[in-house]
C-alpha positions in Angstrom: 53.9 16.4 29.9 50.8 14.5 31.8 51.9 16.3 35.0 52.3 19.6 33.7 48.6 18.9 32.1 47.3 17.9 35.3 48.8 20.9 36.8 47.4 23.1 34.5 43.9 21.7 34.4 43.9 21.9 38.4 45.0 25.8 38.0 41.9 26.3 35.6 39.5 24.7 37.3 38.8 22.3 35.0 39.5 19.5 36.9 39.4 19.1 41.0 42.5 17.6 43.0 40.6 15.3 43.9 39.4 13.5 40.8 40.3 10.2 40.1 41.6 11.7 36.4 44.0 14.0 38.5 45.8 11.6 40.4 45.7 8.8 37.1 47.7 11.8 35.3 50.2 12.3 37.8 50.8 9.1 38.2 50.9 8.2 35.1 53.5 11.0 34.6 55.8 10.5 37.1 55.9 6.3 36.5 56.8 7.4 32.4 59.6 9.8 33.6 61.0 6.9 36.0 61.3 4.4 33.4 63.1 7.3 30.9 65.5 7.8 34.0 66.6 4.1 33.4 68.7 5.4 30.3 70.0 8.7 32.2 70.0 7.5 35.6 69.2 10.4 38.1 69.0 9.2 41.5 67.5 12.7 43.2 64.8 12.9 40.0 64.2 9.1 40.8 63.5 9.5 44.2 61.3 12.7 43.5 58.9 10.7 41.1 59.2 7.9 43.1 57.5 9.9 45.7 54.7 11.7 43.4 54.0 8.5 42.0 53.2 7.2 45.5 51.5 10.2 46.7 49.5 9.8 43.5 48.4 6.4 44.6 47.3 7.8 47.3 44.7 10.1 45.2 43.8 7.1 43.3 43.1 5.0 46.1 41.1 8.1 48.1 39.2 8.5 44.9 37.9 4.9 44.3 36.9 4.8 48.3 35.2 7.9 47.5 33.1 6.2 44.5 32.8 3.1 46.3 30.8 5.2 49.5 28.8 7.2 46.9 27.3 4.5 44.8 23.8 2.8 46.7 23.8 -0.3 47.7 
């Protein structure tokens, strides 16, 4: 549910790709549907969240550089 409300939020404009939000929803979503794939194990689903979680901490990590650069010093 948190990716497909990322997804939509991103489709309405009312939220950019690259806000820090966006990538905490995705990877919040795909680390929940990993750990229910420990009681129906799904090795292809497993390796796509795996994936989109680590893609997503990528975002994360892009936005907190971002915020670090754009406060003053």
């Amino acid at each position: 549910m948190l990716i497909i409300v990322a997804y939509l939020l991103l489709q309405l404009e009312k939220l950019p790709s690259s806000s820090l939000r966006y990538s905490l929803l995705n990877a919040a979503g795909a680390l929940l549907i990993m750990v229910s794939l420990i009681f129906a194990f799904n090795l292809s689903a497993f390796i796509v969240e795996a994936f989109w979680f680590l893609i997503s901490l990528v975002g994360l990590w892009r936005s907190l550089g971002a915020r670090k650069d754009a406060k003053p010093d």
